[in-house]
C-alpha positions in Angstrom: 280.3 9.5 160.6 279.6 12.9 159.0 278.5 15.9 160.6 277.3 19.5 160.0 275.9 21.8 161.4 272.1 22.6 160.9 270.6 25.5 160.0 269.5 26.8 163.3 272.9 26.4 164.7 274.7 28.3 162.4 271.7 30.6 163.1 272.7 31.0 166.5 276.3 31.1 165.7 275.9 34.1 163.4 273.6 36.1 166.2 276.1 35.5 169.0 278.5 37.0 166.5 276.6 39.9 165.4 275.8 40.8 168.6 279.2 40.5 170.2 280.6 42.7 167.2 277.7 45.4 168.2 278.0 45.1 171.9 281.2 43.8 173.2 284.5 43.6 170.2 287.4 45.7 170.1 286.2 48.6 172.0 285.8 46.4 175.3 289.0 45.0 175.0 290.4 48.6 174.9 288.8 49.4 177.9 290.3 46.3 179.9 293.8 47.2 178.5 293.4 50.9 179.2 291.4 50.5 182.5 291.3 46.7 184.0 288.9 44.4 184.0 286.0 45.7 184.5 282.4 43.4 184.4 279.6 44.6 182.4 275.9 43.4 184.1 274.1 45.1 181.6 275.9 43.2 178.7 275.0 40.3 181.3 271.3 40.8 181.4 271.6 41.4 177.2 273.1 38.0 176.7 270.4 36.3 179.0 267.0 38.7 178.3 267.4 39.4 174.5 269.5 36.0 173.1 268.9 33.5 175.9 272.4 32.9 176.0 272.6 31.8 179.6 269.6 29.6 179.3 270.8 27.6 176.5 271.2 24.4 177.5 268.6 25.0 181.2 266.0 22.5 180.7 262.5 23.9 179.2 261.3 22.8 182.6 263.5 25.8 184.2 262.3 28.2 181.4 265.9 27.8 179.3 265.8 26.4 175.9 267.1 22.9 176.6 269.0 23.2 173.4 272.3 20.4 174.3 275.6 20.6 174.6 276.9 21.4 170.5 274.9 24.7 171.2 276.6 25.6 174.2 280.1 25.0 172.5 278.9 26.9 169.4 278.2 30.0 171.9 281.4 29.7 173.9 283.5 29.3 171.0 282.3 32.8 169.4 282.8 34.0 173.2 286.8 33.0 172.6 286.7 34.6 169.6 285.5 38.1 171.2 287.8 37.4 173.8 284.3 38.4 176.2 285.4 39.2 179.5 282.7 37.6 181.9 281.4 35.2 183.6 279.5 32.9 181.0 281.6 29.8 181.2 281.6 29.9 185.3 277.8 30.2 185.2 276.8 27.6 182.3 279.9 25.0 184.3 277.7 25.5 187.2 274.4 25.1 185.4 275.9 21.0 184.3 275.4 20.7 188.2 272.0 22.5 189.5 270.3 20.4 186.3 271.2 17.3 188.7 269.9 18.6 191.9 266.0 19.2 192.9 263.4 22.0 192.8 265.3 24.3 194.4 268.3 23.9 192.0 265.7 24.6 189.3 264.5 27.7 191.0 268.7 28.6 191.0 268.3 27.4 187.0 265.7 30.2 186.3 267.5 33.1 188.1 270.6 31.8 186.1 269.0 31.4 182.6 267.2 35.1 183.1 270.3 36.6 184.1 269.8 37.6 187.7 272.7 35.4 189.4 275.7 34.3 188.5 277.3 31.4 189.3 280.4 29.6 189.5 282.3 26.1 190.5 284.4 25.7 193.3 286.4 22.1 193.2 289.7 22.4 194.3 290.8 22.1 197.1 294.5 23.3 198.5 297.1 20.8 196.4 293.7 19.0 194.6 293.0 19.2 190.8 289.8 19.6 189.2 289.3 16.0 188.5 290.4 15.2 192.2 289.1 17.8 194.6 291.1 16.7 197.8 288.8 16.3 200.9 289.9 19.6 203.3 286.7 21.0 202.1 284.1 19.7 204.8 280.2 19.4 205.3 277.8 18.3 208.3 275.0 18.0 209.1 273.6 20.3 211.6 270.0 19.8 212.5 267.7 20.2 209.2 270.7 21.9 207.6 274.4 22.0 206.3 277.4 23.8 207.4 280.5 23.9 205.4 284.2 24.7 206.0 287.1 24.8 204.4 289.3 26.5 201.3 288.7 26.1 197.7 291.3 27.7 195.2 291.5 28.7 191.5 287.8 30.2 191.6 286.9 31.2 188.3 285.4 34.7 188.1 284.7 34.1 192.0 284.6 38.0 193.0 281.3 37.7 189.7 279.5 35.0 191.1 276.3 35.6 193.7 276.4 31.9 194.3 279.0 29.3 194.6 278.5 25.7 194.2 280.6 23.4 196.4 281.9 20.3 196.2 282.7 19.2 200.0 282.9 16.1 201.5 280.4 14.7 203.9 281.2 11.4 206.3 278.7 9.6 203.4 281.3 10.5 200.7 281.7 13.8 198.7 278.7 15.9 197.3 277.5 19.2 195.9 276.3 22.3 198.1 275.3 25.7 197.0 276.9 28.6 199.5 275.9 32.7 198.7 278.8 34.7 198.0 277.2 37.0 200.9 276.7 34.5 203.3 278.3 35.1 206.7 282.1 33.5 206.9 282.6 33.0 203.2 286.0 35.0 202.1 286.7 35.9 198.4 290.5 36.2 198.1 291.0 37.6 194.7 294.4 37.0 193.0 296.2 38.6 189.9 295.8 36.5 187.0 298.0 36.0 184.1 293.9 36.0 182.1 293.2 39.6 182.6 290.0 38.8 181.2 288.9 35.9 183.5 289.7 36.8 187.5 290.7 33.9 189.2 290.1 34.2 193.0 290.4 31.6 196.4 287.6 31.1 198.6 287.4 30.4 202.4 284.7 29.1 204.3 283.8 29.1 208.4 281.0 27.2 209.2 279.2 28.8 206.2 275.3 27.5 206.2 275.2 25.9 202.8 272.5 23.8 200.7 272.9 20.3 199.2 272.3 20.3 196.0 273.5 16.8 194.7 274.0 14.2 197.4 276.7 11.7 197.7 275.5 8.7 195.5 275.8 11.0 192.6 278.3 13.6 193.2 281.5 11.7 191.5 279.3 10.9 188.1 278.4 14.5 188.2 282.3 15.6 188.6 283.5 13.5 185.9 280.7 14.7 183.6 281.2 18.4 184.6 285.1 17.8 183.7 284.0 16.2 180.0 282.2 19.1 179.7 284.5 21.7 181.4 287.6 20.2 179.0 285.5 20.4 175.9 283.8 23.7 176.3 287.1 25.4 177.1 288.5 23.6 173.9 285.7 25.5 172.1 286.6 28.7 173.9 290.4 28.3 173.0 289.6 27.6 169.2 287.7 31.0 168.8 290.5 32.7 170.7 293.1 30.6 168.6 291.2 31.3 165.2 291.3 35.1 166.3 294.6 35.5 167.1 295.3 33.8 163.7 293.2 36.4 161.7 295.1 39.0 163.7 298.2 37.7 162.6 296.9 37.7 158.9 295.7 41.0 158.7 298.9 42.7 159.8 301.1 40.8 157.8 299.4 42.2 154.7 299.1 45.4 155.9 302.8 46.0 157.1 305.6 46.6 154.4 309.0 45.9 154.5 311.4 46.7 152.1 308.7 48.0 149.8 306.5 44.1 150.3 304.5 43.2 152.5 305.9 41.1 155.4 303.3 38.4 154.8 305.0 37.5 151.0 308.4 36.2 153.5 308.4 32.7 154.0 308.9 32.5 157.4 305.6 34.9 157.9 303.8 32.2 155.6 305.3 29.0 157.6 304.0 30.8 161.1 300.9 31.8 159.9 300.5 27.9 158.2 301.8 26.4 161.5 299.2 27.8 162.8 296.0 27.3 160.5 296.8 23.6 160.6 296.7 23.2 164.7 293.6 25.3 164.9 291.7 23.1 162.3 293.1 20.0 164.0 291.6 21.7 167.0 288.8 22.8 165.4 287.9 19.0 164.3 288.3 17.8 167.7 286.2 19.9 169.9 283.4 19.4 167.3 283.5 15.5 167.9 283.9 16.3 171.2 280.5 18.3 171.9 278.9 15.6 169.6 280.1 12.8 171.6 279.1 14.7 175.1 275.8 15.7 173.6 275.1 11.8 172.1 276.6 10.3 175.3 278.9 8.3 173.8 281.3 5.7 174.6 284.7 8.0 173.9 283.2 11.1 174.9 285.9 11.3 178.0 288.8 10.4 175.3 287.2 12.8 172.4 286.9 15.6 175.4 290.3 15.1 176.5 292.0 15.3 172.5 290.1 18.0 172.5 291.3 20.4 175.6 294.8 19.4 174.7 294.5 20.1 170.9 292.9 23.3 171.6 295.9 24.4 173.8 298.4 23.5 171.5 296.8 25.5 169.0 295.7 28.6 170.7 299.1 29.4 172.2 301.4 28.5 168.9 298.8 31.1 167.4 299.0 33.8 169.6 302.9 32.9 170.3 303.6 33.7 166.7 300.5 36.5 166.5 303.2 38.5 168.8 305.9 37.5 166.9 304.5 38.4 163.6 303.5 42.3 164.9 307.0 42.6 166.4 307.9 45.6 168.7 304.3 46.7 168.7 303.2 43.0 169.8 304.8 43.5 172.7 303.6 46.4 174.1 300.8 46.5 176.7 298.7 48.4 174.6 298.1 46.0 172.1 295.7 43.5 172.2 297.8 40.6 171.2 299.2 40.0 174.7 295.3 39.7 175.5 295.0 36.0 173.5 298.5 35.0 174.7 297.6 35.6 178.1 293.8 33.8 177.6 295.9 30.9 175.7 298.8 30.5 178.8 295.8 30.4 181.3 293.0 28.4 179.4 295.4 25.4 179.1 295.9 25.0 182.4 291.5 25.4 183.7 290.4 22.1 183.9 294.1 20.1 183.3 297.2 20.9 181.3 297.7 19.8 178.5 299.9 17.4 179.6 297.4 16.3 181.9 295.0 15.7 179.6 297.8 13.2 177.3 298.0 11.3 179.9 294.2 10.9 181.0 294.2 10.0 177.2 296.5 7.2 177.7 295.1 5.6 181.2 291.1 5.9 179.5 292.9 4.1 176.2 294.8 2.0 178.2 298.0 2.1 176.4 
């Protein structure tokens, strides 16, 4: 098989680029080193009202573009790049549900493809994993409607979102709800994370009213496709951050001297910086297969997603492991941003299953 991009794509990818250069860049990250992070709605409302980012892949039916899943990679991986610090992989996670559910989910769509709610996933439950939730987290019935309670951990951007979307079980089996972040008896218990730029947070429900969105028959395909997904547009995430930490690493070693050269003519400069290059383009090949094989539906796309996440973790932390290495003292120091992709890289690997975790789902789907 041989693939390319076409035109349009590399269209978008150059507009997402410009724009984040103009918008968002090295100034924002700055500002969360100096100050914290710090989410910008405006930026928000940009991204959906001017370039349709959030409405990407929301069918035409729900006023998005209905573009497929190689878009949505293309997008997130010049996100990684920026290092953007918001919500955009929470919400478009949460989107690979709603598309599933009824009218009301595409009413949820719209608001989320013209900016005006965020959204975000919460699977885990205490000691469950992403691909296996755990079944503390519970629904009933309760005359025409749904109450929910239990604890979901590991939130991504959860303090962001304006609407959560549940997975809980029900005595039919598990299935997908949709709970307001305001709704009385839901807690957001926001935790220090190692990703300044993405806040991770743990969430607590008491008999919180809460809609169904997916119902039982379909709620496990639905998981396992919204963990292909999760895994693969992560990957693309990690290879823009990986790719930038990379060019960092470059860039100073031809602009600082020692001993009258510059420190990027020493061999062992060359061998980190080549150690790197060849894991990011091994990564690089992977998560494009990956959103092809989501996007076409194919047989290995659960194998190609899984190379993929793991690949692109490898990758991203050897290149921002040796982007610190490379600056030296300066590296570091808090002030600089390469502690920001070393942080991204340590946290991104372990969203949606470690690395490890992922070599080994490789193995049982392979059988070997």
């Amino acid at each position: 098989m041989e693939f390319s991009f076409s035109r349009e794509q590399e269209d978008l990818r150059s507009s997402v680029k410009d724009f984040l250069s103009r918008r968002s860049g090295s100034e924002a990250r700055n500002t969360i080193l100096k100050s914290g992070y710090a989410f910008d709605r405006e930026l928000w409302k940009t991204m959906a009202q001017q370039l349709g980012l959030q409405g990407l892949a929301v069918p035409e039916a729900a006023d998005g573009s209905g573009a497929g899943f190689i878009e949505t990679s293309i997008v997130l991986e010049e996100l990684g790049r920026d290092s953007y610090a918001g919500p955009y992989f929470s919400t478009i996670a949460a989107s690979w549900v709603l598309e599933h559910g009824d009218d009301a989910a595409s009413e949820r769509l719209r608001s989320l493809a013209e900016g005006s709610r965020i959204f975000t996933l919460a699977i885990a439950d205490e000691g469950g994993t992403w691909s296996r939730p755990g079944h503390s987290t519970r629904a009933f019935e309760v005359g025409d409607e749904h109450r929910l309670t239990g604890r979901k951990v590991n939130v991504t951007d959860a303090d962001t979102a304006d609407e959560f979307i549940v997975i809980a079980s029900l005595p039919q089996g598990p299935a997908w709800f949709s709970v307001a972040a305001d709704a009385e008896g839901v807690t957001v218990n926001v935790r220090e994370s190692l990703d300044i730029t993405r806040p991770i947070g743990h969430l607590e429900f008491h008999d919180v009213k809460a809609t169904l969105v997916v119902g039982p028959q379909d709620a496990a395909a639905v998981l396992a496709e919204v963990n292909d997904k999760a895994a693969a547009g992560l990957a693309a995430e990690m290879v823009g951050g990986a790719q930038a930490a990379l060019d960092q690493s470059v860039r100073w070693s031809l602009e600082r001297t020692q001993f009258g050269r510059p420190i990027g003519s020493f061999q062992a400069i060359k061998h980190m910086c080549a150690d790197a290059l060849v894991e990011v383009e091994t990564a690089r090949l992977l998560t494009e297969y990956a959103a092809w094989a989501i996007e076409e539906k194919a047989p290995d796309a659960s194998v190609a997603a899984s190379m993929a996440k793991q690949a692109a973790s490898d990758a991203f932390n050897l290149a921002a492991g040796n982007n610190i290495q490379i600056h030296g003292g300066i590296g570091f120091t808090w002030e600089h941003s390469a502690h920001l992709y070393f942080r991204r890289a340590k946290a991104s690997s372990t969203l949606y299953g470690t690395p490890q975790g992922h070599r080994a789902r490789i193995a049982d789907l392979l059988a070997v």
